[in-house]
C-alpha positions in Angstrom: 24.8 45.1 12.1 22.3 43.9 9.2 19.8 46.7 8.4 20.0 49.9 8.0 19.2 52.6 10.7 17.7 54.9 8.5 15.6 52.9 5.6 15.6 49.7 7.6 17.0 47.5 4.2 19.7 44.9 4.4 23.5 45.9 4.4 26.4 45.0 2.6 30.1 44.1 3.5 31.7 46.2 1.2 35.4 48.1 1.0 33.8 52.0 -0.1 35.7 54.3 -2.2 38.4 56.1 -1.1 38.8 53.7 2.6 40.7 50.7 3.1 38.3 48.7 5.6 34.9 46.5 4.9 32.0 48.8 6.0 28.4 48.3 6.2 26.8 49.6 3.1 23.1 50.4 2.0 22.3 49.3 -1.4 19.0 51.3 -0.8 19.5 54.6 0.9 23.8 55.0 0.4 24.3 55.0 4.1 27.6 54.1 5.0 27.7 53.0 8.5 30.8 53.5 10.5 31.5 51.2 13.8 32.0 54.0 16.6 35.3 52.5 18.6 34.2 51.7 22.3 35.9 54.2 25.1 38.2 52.0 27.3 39.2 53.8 30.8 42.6 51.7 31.7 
């Protein structure tokens, strides 16, 4: 992921406050996007 779905500007690596894992942040809009996990039938 390298732009943001709402604003369309370029995201950042970053750790947010209050999580433990790298997410993709806007520097523009705030958005903190969130990698949905993928549904694995076994």
């Amino acid at each position: 992921m390298n732009f943001c779905s709402k604003c369309g500007a370029k995201l950042a690596l970053r750790v947010p406050p209050g999580d433990s894992l790298p997410r993709h942040i806007c520097d523009n809009c705030g958005t903190i996007h969130y990698r949905n996990p993928l549904v694995v039938v076994g």
